[in-house]
C-alpha positions, 0 to 999 in steps of 0.5 A: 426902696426909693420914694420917687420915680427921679431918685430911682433914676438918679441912683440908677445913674450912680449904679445902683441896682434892683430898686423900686418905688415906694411911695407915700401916703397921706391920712386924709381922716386927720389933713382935710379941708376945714372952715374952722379956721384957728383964731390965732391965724384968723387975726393975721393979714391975709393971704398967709404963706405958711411952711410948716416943718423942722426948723434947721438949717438943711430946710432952706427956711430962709429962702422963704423968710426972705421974699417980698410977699404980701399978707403974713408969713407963719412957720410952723414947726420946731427945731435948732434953728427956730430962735435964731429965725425968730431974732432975725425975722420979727415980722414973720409968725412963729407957732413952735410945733403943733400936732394932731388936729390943731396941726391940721387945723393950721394947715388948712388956714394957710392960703399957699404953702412954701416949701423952700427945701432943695434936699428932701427926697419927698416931703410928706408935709407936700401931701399933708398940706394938699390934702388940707386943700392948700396949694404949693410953691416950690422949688423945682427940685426931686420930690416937689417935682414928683409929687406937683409936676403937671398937676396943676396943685402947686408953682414950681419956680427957680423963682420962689417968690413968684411960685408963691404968688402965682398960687394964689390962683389955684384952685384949692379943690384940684389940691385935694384930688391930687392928694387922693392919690396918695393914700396909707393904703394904697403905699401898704399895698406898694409896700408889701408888693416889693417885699413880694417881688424881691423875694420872688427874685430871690427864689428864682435865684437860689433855684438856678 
């Protein structure tokens, strides 16, 4: 099982066979719009271009740290990178790792979320953060191409600094109902449908 319709392709490719999709999902009870915005972001310059993620290296982080961008950049997450981020890059706003509802509360204080990676195969955060009514600049590569491709939640640019700037201008309702697509039930139900196919294929075999 694959998460997105281009790696299947792409495996494909690479001659693999018998593969199908399952998605993701995304718990819209917790990730959700809010107007009780965390006091910590409140008293940062706006707007805030946050990323929220493992701090590694293989997440690309830099690419976000470096561009000339307006307002505040706040990364939240940890991981074996964070304390050299944190020398290198003072003005940028480090909150270690958050969970639960003050997780979600970050999400839905960030004005545009900058997912820098160019290897993730999906990026739950891409879902997380579009439920919290936040759009999305990325890079377009497998995954962020999958999930914000034509649907008008996200930038997807070569150029990540002006993906950045150019969503800014999307409305942050349309972010939500792209992530009403997205749902735990809805990949349960993904889930057990290819666990039933491929046990079909496999009884249809034994039979022959």
């Amino acid at each position: 099982m694959v998460p997105t319709e281009s790696l299947l392709k792409d495996l494909q490719k690479r001659g693999f066979h018998r593969l199908s999709i399952w998605s993701r999902g995304v718990d819209h009870e917790l990730f959700h719009p809010c107007d009780e915005v965390l006091e910590v972001l409140c008293d940062l310059p706006r707007p805030i271009f946050l990323h929220v993620g493992r701090v590694a290296v293989e997440k690309n982080i830099k690419a976000f740290l470096g561009l000339d961008l307006p307002g505040s950049k706040v990364v939240v997450g940890g991981g074996p990178q964070l304390e050299d981020l944190k020398r290198n890059y003072p003005d940028v706003h480090f909150t270690g790792a958050k969970f639960g509802e003050e997780l979600a509360a970050h999400y839905a204080a960030g004005d545009v979320f900058v997912f820098p990676s160019l290897t993730d195969t999906f990026g739950n955060v891409v879902l997380e953060v579009l439920a919290s009514g936040v759009p999305v600049a990325a890079f377009p590569v497998t995954g962020s191409l999958d999930i914000l491709g034509g649907t008008g939640a996200g930038v997807l640019d070569e150029d990540l600094g002006q993906a950045a700037l150019k969503a800014l201008g999307i409305d942050r309702t349309r972010c939500g109902e792209v992530a009403l697509e997205y749902t735990l039930a809805k990949a349960a139900r993904q889930f057990l449908d290819n666990i039933l196919e491929a046990k079909g294929v496999a009884e249809r075999k034994a039979a022959e």
